[in-house]
N, C-alpha and C positions, 0 to 999 in steps of 0.2 A: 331520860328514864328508859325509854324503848330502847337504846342503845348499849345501856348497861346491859338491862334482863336479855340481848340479843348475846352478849359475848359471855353472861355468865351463862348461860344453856350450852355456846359453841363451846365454850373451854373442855367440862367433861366429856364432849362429843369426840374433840380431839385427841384425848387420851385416850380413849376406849380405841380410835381406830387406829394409835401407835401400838398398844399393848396386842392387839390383835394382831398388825403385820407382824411385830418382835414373833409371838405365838407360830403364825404362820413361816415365816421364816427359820426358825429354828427345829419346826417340823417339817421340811423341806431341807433341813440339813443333815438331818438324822435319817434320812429317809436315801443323804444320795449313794450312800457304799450299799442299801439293799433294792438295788435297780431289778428289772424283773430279765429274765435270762432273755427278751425277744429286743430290748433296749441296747440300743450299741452306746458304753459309756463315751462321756465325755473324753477323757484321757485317755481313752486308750486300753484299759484295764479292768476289772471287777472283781472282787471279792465275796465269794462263797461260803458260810461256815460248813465245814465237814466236807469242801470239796477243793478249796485252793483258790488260786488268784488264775482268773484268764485273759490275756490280751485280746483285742484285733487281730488281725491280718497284717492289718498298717503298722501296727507296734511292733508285733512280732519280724517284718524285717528291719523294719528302723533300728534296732537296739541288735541284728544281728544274733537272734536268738538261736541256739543249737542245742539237736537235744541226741545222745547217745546212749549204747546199752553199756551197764555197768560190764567188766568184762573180767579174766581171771588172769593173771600171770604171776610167774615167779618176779618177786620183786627185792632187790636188792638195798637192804636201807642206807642211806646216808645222815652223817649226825655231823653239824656245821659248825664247828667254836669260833669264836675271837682268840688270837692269841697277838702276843707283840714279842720284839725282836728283843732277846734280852742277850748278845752276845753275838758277833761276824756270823755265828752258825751254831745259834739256838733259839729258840722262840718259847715263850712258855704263856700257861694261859688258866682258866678253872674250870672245870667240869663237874657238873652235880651228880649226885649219886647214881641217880638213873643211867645216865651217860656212862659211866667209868664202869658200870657192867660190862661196856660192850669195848671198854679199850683196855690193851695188856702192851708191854714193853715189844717192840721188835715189829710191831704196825707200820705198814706203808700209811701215808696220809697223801693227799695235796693239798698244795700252799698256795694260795691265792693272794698277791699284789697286783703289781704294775704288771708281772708276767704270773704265769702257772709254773710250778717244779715243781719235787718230790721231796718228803721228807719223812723221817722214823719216827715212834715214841722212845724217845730214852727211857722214861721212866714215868711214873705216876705218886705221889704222893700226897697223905689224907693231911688235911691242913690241919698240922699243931694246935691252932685255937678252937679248932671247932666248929667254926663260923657256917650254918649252914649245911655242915659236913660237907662241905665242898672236896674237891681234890684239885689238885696245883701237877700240870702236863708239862716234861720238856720234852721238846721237840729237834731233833736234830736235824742240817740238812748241809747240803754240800755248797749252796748257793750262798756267796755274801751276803748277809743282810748288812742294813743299815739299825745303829741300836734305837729301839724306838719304837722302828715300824710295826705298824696296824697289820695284819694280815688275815685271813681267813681259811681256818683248816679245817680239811671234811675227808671224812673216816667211815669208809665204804664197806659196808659188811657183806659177806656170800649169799645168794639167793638162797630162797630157803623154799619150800611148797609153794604153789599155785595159791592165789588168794584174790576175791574179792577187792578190785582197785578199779579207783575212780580219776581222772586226770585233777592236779592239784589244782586247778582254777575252778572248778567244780564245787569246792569246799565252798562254805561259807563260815567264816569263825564271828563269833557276835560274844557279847558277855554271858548268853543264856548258856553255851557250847558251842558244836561243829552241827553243821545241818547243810542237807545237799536239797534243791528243789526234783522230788520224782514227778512224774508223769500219773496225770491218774487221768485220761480220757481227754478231755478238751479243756484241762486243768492243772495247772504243777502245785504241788505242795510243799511244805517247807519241810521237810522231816529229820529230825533228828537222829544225828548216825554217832559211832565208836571207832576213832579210827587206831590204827595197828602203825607199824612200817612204812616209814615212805622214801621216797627219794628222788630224784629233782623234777622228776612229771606224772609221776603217780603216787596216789597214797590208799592204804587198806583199808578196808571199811569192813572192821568185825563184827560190829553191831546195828541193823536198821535195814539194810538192804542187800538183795541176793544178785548175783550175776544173771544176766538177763534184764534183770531191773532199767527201766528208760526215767534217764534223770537229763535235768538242763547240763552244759558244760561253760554256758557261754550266753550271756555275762549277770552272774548271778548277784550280783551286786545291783546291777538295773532293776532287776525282781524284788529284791529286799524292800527296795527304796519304794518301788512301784506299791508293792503290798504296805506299806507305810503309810505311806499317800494315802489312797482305798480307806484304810481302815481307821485312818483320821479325821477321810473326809466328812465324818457325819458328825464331826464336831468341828465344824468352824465358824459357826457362831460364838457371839459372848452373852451365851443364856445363863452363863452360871453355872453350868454342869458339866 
């Protein structure tokens, strides 16, 4: 009889101190992306509302972080199609609306295979069905092709005004849009930019940030992932929330 009323008393005793540690636990998890600024995190990282995600010292060169002023130049765009060898010395391919603004007949391009060479737009025409409103590019050039071949053509426009450009590894593209990490004191943020014109190492940034602006260039994809982390980690329990 002593030994029964012994273990019906410890039983709820035992619950009470599981439901507590879960309690405890999960209030300690919620609690770890709002560390206090004088705490060095665990990983490396911290997240701010209203100020950004900060590393260490030690993260900061481990992931080889850099950080530059956005800057101004004339920038020359490039626009890069697919196209395939439809002919010893033609290549044809599709282009969307957007695109065929900026191509007309008698256009230098280059042709990207096995080597580089040069070749013209013959012509441009809006595809018969509709599809899209695509347009259908032939390409002329002096080089053999083989019929078939995959190639890569890119159609280089004139520089135009000085403008707002960021190095294109600078970008970060996600589902949300384009967003570059700026500088805001002991702090990068993720900020949503506009971009314009680009071309194989810079691109325009019309909307979000001005020249002078100090943004990461390198490697913003660490950051993303870092601030992911961060602001996950106050849920990695399974409390149900």
């Amino acid at each position: 009889m002593f030994t029964a009323m012994k273990l019906s008393t410890f039983i709820p005793l035992l619950g009470s101190i599981a439901i507590a540690t879960l309690n405890t636990s999960c209030l300690e998890s919620r609690g770890a992306a709002e560390k206090s600024p004088g705490q060095t995190p665990e990983n490396g990282a911290q997240f701010k509302k209203g100020q950004g995600l900060s590393l260490t010292e030690k993260m900061s060169k481990a992931i080889g972080l850099k950080v530059e002023d956005v800057g101004e130049m004339k920038i020359a765009s490039a626009v890069t199609l697919n196209v395939s060898a439809e002919t010893a010395n033609t290549a044809t391919g599709w282009v969307t609306p957007e695109q065929a603004k900026a191509i007309r007949p008698g256009i230098e391009v280059e042709l990207h295979g096995d080597t580089t060479f040069k070749g013209t737009i013959e012509k441009i025409e809006t595809n018969p069905l509709g599809v899209m409103g695509d347009s259908e590019i032939t390409i002329t050039t002096a080089e053999k092709l083989t019929v078939g071949q995959p190639l890569k053509a890119v159609l280089r426009q004139p520089a135009g005004d000085e403008v707002a450009v960021v190095p294109a590894a600078a970008l970060l593209k996600t589902a949300e849009g384009s967003f570059v990490y700026a500088v805001n004191g002991d702090f990068y943020v993720r900020t949503p930019v506009k971009t314009g014109v680009t071309d194989d190492k810079f691109v325009e940034i019309t909307d979000g940030l001005y020249a002078g602006d100090q943004i990461v260039t390198t490697p913003v994809m660490s950051l993303w992932m870092a601030e992911l982390q961060v602001l996950r980690g106050g849920k990695a329990c399974t409390c149900g929330h």
